[in-house]
BAFI-3210 file (N, C-alpha, C; in Angstrom, 3 decimals, decimal comma, padded with zeros to 6 digits):
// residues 266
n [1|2|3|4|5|6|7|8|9|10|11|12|13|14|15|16|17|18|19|20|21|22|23|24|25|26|27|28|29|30|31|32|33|34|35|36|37|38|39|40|41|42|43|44|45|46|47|48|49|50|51|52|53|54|55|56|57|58|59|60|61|62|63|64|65|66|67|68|69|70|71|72|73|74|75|76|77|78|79|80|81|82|83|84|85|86|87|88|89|90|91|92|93|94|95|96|97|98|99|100|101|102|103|104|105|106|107|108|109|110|111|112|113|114|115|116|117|118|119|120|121|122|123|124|125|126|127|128|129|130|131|132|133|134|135|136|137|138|139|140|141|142|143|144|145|146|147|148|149|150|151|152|153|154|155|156|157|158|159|160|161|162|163|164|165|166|167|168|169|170|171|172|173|174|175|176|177|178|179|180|181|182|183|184|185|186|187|188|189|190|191|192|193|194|195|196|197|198|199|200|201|202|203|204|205|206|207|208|209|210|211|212|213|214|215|216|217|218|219|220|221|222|223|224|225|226|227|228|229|230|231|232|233|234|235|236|237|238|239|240|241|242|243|244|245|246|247|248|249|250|251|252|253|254|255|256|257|258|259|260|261|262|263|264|265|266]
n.u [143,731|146,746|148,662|150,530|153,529|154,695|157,279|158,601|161,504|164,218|164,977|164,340|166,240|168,878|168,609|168,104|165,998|163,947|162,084|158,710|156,618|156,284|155,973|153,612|151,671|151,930|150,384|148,119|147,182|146,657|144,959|142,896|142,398|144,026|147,154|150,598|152,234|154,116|156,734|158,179|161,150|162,071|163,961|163,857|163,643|162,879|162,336|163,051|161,235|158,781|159,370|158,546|155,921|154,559|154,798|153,514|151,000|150,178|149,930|147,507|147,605|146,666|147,803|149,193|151,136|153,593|153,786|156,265|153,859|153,612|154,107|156,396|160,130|161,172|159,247|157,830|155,964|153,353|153,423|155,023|153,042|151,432|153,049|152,983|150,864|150,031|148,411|147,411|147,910|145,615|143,767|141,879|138,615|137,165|139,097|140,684|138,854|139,226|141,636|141,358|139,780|141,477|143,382|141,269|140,997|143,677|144,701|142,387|142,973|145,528|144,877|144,270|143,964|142,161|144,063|143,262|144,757|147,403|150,817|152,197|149,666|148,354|149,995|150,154|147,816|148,283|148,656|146,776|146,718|146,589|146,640|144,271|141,094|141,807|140,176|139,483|141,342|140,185|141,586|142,073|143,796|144,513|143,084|144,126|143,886|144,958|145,404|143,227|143,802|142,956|143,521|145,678|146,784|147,759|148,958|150,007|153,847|153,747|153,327|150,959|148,988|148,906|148,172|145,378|144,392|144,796|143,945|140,826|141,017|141,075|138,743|136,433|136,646|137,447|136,253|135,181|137,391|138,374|139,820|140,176|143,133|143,988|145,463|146,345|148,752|151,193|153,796|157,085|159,780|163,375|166,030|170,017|169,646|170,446|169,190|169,580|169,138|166,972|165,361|164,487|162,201|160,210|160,317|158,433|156,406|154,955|154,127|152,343|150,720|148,669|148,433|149,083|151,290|154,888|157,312|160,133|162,288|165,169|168,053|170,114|171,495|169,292|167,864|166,462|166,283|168,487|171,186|168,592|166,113|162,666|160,737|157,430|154,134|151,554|148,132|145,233|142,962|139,846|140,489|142,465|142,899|146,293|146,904|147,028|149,104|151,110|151,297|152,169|154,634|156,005|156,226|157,904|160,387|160,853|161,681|163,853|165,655|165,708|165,909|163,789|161,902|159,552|155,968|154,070|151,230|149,042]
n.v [113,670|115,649|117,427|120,170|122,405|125,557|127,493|131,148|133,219|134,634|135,447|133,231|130,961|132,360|132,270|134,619|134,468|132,128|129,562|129,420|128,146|125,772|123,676|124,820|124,352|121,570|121,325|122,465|120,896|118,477|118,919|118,815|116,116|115,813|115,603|116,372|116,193|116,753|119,691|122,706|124,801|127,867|130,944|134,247|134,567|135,088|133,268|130,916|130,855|130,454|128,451|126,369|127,034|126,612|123,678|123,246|124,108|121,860|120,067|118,867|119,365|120,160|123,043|125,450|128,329|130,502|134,035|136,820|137,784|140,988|144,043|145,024|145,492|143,062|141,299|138,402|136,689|137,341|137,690|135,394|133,401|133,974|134,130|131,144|130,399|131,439|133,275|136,806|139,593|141,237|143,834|143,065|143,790|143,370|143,237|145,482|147,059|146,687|146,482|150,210|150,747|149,760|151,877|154,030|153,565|153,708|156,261|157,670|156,861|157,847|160,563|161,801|163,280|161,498|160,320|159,124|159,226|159,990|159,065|156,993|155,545|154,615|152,742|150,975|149,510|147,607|145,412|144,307|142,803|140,340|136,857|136,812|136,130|134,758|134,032|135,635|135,684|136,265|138,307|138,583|140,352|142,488|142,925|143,095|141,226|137,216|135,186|132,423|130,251|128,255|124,868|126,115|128,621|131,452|133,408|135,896|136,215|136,410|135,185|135,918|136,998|134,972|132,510|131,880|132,466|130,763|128,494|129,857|128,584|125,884|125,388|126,241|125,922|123,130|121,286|118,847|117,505|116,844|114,670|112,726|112,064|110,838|108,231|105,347|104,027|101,399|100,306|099,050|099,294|098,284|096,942|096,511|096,023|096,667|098,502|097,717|094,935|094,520|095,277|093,099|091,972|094,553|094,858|092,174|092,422|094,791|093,849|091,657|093,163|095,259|098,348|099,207|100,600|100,462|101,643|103,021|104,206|105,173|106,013|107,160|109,211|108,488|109,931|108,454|105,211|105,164|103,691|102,980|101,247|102,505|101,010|100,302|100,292|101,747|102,678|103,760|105,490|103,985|102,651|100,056|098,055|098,084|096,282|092,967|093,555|094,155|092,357|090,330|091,489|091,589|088,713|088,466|090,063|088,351|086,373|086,804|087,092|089,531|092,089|093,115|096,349|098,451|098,691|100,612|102,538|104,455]
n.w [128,177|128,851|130,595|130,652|131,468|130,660|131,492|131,232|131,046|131,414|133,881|135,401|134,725|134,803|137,435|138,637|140,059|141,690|140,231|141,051|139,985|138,753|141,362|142,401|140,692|140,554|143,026|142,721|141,006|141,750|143,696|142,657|141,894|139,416|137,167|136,524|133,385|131,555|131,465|130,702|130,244|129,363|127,942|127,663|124,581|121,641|119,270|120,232|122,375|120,098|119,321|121,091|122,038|119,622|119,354|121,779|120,697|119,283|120,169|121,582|124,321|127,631|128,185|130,407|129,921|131,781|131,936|130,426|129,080|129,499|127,992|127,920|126,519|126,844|126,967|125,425|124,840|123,580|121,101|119,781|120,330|119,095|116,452|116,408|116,549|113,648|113,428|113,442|115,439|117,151|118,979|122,107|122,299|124,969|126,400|126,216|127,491|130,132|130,679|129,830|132,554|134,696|134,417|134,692|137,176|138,591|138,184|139,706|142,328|142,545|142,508|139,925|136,671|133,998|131,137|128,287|126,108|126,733|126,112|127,261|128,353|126,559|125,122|127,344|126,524|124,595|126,423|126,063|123,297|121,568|120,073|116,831|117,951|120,586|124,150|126,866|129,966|133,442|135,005|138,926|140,481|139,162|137,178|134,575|132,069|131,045|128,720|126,629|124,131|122,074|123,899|125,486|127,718|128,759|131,165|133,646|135,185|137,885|140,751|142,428|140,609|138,539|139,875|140,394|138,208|137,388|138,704|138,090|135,337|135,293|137,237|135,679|132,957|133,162|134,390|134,364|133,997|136,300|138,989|136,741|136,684|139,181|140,879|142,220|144,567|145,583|146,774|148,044|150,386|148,898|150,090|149,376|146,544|143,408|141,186|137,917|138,661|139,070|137,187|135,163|136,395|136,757|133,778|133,490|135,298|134,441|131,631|132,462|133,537|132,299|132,297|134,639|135,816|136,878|139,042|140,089|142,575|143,832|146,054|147,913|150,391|152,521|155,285|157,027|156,331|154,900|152,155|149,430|147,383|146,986|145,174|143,276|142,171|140,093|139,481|137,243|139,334|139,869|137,301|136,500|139,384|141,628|143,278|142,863|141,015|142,509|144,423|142,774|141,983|144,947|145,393|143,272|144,352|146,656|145,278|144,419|146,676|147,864|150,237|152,125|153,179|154,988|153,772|151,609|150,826|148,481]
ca.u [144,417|147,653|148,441|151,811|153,407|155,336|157,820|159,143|161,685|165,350|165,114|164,612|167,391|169,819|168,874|167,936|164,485|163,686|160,515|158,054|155,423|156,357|155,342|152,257|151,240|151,353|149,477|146,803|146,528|146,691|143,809|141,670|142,723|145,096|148,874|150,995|152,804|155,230|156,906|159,503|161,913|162,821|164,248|163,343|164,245|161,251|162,432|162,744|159,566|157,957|159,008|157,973|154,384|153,893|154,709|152,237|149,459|149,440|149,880|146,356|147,397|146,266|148,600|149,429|152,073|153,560|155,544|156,275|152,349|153,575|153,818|157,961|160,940|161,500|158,172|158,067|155,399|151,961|154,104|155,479|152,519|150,485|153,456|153,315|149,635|149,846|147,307|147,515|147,785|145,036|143,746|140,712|138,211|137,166|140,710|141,019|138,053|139,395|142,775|141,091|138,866|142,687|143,776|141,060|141,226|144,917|144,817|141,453|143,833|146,264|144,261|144,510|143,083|142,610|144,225|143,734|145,694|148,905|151,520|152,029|148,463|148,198|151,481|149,397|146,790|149,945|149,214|145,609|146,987|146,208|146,507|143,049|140,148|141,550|139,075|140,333|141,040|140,140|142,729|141,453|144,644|144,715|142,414|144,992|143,560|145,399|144,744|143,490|143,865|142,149|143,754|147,030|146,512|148,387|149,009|151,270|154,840|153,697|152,119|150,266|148,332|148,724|147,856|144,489|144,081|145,018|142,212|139,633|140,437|140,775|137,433|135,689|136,755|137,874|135,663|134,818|138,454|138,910|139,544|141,016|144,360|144,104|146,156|146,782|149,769|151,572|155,489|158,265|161,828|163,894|167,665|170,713|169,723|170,638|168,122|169,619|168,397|165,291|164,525|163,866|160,853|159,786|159,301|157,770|155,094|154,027|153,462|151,225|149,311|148,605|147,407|149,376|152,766|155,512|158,149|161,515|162,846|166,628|167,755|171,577|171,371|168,157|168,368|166,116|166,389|170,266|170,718|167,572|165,048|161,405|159,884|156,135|153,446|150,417|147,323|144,912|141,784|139,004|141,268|143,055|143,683|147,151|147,008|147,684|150,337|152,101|151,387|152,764|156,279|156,353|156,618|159,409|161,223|161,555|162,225|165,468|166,833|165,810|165,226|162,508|161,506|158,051|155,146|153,073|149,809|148,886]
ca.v [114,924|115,664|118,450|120,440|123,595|126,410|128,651|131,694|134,000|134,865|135,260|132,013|130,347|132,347|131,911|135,538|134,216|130,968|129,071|128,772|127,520|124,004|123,137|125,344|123,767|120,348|121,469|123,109|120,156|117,395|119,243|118,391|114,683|116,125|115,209|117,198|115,257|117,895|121,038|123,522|126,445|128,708|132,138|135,488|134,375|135,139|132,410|129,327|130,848|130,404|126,960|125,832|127,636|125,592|122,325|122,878|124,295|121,463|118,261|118,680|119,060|121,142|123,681|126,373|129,019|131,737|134,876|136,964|138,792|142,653|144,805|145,826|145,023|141,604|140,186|138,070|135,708|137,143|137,725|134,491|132,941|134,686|133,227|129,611|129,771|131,600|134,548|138,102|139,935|142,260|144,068|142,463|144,720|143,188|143,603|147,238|148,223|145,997|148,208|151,349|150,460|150,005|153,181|155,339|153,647|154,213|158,120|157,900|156,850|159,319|162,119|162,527|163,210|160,089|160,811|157,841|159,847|160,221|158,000|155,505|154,822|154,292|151,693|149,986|148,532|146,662|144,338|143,462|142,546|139,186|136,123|136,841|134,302|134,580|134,157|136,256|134,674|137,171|138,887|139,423|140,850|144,131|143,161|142,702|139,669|136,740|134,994|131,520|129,905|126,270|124,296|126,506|129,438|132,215|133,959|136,876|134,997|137,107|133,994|136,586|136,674|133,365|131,028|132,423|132,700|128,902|127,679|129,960|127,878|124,571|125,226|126,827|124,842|121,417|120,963|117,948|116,610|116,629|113,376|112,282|111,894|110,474|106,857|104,358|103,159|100,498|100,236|098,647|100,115|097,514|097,249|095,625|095,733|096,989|098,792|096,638|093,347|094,559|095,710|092,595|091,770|095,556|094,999|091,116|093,106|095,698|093,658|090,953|093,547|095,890|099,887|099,436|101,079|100,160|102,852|103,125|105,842|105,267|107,123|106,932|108,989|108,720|109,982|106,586|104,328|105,152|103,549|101,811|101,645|102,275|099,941|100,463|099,981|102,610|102,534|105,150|105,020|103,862|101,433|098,133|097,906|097,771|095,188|092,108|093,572|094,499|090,892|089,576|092,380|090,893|087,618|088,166|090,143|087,184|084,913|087,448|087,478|091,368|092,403|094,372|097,046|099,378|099,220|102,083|102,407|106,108]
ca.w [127,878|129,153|131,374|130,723|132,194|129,913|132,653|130,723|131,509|131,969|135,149|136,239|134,081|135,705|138,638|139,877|140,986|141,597|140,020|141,772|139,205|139,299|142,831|142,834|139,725|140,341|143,995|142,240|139,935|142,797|144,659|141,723|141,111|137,759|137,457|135,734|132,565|131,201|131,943|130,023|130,892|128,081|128,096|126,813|122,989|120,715|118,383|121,240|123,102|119,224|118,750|122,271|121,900|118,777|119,980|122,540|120,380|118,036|121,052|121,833|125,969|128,302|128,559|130,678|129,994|132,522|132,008|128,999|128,299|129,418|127,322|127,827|125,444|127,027|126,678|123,828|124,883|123,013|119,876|119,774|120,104|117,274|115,338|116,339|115,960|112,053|113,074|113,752|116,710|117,410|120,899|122,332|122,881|126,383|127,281|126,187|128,444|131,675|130,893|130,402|133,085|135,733|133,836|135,555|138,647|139,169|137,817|140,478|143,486|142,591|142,463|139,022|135,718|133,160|129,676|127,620|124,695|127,031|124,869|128,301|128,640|124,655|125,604|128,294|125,738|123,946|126,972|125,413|121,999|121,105|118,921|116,970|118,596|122,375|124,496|127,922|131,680|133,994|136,432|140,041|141,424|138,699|135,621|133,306|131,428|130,562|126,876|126,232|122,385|122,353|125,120|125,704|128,349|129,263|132,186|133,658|135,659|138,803|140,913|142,799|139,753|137,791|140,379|140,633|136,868|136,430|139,059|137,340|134,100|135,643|137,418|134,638|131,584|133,062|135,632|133,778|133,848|138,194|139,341|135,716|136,836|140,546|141,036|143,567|144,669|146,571|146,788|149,279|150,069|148,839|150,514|149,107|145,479|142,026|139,744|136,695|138,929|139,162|135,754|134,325|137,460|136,289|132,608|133,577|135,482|133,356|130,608|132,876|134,165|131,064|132,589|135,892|135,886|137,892|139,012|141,041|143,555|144,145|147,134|148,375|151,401|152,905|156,801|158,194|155,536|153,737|150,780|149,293|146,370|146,474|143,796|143,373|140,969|140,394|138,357|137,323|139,996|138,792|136,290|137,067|140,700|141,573|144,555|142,071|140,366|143,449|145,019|141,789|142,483|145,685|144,660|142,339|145,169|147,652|144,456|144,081|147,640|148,173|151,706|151,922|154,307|154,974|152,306|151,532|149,899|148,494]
c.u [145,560|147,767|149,994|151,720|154,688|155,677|158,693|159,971|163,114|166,274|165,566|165,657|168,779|170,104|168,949|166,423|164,571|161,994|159,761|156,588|154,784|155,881|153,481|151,385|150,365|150,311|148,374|145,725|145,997|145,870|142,647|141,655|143,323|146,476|149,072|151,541|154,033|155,925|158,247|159,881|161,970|162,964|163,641|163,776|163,088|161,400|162,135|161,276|158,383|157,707|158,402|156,703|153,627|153,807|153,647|151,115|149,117|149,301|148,738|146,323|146,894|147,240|148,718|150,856|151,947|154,510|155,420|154,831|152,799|153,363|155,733|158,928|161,327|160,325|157,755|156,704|153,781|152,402|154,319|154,227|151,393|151,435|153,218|151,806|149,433|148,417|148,294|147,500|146,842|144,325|142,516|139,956|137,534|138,329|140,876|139,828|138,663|140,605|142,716|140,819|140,159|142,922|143,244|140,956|142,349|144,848|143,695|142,627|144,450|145,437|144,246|143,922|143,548|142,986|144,594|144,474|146,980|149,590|151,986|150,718|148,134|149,243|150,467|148,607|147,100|149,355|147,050|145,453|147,347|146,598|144,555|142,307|140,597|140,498|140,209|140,239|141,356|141,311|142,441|142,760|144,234|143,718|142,768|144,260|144,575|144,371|144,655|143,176|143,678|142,313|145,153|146,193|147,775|148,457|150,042|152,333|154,777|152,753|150,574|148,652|147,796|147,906|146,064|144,253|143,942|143,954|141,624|139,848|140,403|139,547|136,606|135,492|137,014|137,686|135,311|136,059|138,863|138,908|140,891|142,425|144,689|144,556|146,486|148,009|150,280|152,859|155,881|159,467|162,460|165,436|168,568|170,641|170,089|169,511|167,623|169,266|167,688|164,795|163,676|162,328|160,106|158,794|158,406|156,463|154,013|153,259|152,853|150,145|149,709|147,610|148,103|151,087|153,617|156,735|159,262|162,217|164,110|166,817|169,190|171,655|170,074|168,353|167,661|166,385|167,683|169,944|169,733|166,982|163,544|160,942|157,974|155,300|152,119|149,278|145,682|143,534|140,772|139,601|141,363|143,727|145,020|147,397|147,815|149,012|151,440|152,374|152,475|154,956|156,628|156,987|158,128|160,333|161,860|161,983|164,193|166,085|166,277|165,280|164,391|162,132|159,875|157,545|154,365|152,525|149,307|147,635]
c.v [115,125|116,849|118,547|122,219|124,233|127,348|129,690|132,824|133,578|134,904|134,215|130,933|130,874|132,274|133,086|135,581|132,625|130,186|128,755|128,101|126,141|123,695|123,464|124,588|122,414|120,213|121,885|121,914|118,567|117,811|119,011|116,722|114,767|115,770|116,247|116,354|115,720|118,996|121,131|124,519|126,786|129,813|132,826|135,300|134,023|133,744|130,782|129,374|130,215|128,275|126,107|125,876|126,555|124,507|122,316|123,240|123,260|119,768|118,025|118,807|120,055|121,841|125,248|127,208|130,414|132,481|135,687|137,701|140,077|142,877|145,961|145,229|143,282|140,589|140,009|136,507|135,745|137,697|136,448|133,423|133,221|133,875|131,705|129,386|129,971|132,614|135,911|138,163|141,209|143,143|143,801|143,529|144,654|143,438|144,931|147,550|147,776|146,830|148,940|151,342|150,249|150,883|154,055|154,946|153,495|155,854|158,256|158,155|157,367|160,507|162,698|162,579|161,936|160,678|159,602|158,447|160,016|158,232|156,701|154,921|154,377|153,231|150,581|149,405|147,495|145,359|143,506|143,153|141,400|138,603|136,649|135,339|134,127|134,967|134,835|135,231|136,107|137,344|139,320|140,332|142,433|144,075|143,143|141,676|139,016|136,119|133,225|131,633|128,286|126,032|125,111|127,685|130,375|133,629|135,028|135,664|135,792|135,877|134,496|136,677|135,355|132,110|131,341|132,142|130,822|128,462|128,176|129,565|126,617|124,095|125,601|126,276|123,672|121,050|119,010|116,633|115,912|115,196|112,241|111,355|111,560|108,891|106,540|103,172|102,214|100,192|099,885|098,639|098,504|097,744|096,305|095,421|096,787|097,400|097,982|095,499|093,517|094,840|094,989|092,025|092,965|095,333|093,818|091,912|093,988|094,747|092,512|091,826|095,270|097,237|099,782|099,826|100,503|101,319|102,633|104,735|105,407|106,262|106,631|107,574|109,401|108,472|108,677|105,585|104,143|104,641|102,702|102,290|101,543|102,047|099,793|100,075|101,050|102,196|103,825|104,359|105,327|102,915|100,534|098,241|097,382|096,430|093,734|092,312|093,519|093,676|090,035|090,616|091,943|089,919|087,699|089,013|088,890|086,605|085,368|087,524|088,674|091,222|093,289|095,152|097,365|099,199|100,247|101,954|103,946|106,052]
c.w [128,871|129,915|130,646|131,312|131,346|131,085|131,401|131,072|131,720|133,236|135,597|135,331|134,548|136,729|139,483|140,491|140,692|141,158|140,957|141,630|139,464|140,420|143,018|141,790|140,087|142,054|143,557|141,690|140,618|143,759|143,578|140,847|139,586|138,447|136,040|134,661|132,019|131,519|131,043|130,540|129,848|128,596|127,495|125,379|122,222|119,892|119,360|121,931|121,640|119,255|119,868|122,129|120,731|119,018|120,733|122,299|119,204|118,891|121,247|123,452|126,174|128,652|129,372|130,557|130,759|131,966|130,688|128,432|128,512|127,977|127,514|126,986|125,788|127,216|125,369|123,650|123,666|121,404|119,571|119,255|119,188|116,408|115,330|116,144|114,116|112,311|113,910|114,985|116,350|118,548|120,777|122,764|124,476|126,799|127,492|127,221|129,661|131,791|131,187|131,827|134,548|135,321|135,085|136,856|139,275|139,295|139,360|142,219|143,627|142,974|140,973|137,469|134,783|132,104|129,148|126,311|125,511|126,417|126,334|128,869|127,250|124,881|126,058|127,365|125,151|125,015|126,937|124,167|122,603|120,404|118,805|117,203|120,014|122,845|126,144|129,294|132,524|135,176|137,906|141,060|140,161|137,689|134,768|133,094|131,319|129,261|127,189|124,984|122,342|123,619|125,650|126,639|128,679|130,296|132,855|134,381|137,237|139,467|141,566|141,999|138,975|138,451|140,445|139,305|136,226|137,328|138,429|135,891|134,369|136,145|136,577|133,450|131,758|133,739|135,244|134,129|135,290|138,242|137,974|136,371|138,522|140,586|141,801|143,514|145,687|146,131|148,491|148,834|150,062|149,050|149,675|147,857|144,357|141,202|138,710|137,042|139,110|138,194|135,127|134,860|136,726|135,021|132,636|134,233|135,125|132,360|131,098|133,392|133,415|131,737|133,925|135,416|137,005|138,113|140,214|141,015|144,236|145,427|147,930|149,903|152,301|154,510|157,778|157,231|154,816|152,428|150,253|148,025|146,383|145,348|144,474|142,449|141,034|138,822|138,500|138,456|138,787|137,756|137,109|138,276|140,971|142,169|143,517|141,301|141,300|144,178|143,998|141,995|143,779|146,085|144,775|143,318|145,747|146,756|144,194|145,381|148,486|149,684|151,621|153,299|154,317|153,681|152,695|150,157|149,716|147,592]
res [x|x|x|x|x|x|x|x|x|x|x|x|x|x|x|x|x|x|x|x|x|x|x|x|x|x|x|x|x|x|x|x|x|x|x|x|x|x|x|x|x|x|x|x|x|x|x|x|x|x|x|x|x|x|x|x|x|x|x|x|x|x|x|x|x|x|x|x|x|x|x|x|x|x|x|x|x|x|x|x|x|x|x|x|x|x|x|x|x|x|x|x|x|x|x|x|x|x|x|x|x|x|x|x|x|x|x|x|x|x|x|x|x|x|x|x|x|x|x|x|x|x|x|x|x|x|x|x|x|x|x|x|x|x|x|x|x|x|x|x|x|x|x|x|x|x|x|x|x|x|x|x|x|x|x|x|x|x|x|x|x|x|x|x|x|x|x|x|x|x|x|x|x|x|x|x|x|x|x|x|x|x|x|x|x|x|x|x|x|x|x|x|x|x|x|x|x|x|x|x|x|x|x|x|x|x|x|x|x|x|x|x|x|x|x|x|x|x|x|x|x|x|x|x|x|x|x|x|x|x|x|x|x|x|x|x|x|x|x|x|x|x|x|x|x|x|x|x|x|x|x|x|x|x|x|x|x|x|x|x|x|x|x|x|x|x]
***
């Protein structure tokens, strides 16, 4: 199963906040032996958030999406995705009590009386409307819920919240998966060469050693090393140990000339 990551929001496309999903993400997901595989930006545009949402409720990945659940004119995320699934939206009734349920303990902290009939607490429930069949992901910063729908999840774009919300579904539902996605590598910075003269060593190694990847990290000005290419090879742990493949990339270095610097094993 694939991991991917849905970022939503205007914001961060123009550039008056900066993401900070991505990083935490693939840290969250790299403390549980997961890799991330995908990731998207989209804006506030009900129609692009729709077609995105679908794509990722019909890939079969594991998806998480942030951003976009309020309940104000620019959240377009739990609309969107009622359409790309083809059901209704209706309010969960676990949600509506975890609402009410912040309702009277804001009015409480005030000092003040609860009126679930005033027309902005009747508003607030808007943000426990659903695709029908979400199952909820609990909120420990306010109780807002977020919504999952199979393998897709959704979460507020506040990380305060989210990041919290995405371990308790990674530990809760995919406890199973940890480890999955953990790989071992072995690469050396190679000086003096060309990408395109190494390609054809590249695809000769993959396809002798069938589940081991091989990968290149270009790098023009690198402050100890300058210009060079880390050429590597990884394979999933637990699979086909890299070591041979990377003896065999070795090889075909010296057979090309390449100078080679530092290896590293991860």
């Amino acid at each position: 199963m694939d991991i991917g990551l849905i970022v939503i929001g205007d914001e961060i496309l123009s550039g008056k906040r900066s993401d900070k999903h991505l990083p935490k993400v693939i840290e969250l997901l790299a403390a549980r032996g997961l890799a991330l595989a995908w990731a998207r930006y989209v804006g506030d545009e009900r129609a692009h958030i729709t077609a995105v949402l679908r794509a990722a409720c019909t890939s079969g990945d594991l998806v998480f999406s942030t951003g976009g659940i309020g309940a104000t004119p620019d959240d377009h995320t739990r609309q969107a995705a009622a359409a790309a699934l083809g059901r209704e939206l209706v309010l969960h009734p676990e949600a509506e009590a975890l609402i009410v349920e912040r309702m009277r303990e804001q009015a409480r902290e005030q000092g003040l009386a609860f009126e679930p009939e005033r027309p902005d607490n009747l508003h607030r429930l808007n943000m426990g409307v659903f695709p029908a069949g979400a199952q909820l992901i609990p909120n420990p910063y306010n109780k807002i819920p977020g919504f999952s729908v199979d393998h897709v999840h959704f979460v507020p774009g506040f990380p305060v919240m989210a990041w919290p919300m995405i371990e308790w579904v990674l530990d809760r539902r995919y406890a199973d998966l940890h480890g999955a996605g953990r790989s071992r590598e072995r690469s050396v910075i190679v000086f003096g060469s060309m990408e395109a003269t190494l390609t054809p060593l590249m695809e000769r190694i993959e396809a002798e050693f069938p589940g081991v990847r091989v990968f290149s990290l270009p790098s023009v000005d690198h402050p100890q090393w300058g210009r060079h290419i880390e050429l590597g090879v990884k394979g999933a742990a637990g699979g086909i140990d890299p070591q041979a493949a990377f003896a065999a990339l070795q090889a075909g270095l010296e057979r090309l000339g390449a100078r080679l610097g530092p290896k590293m094993v991860r």
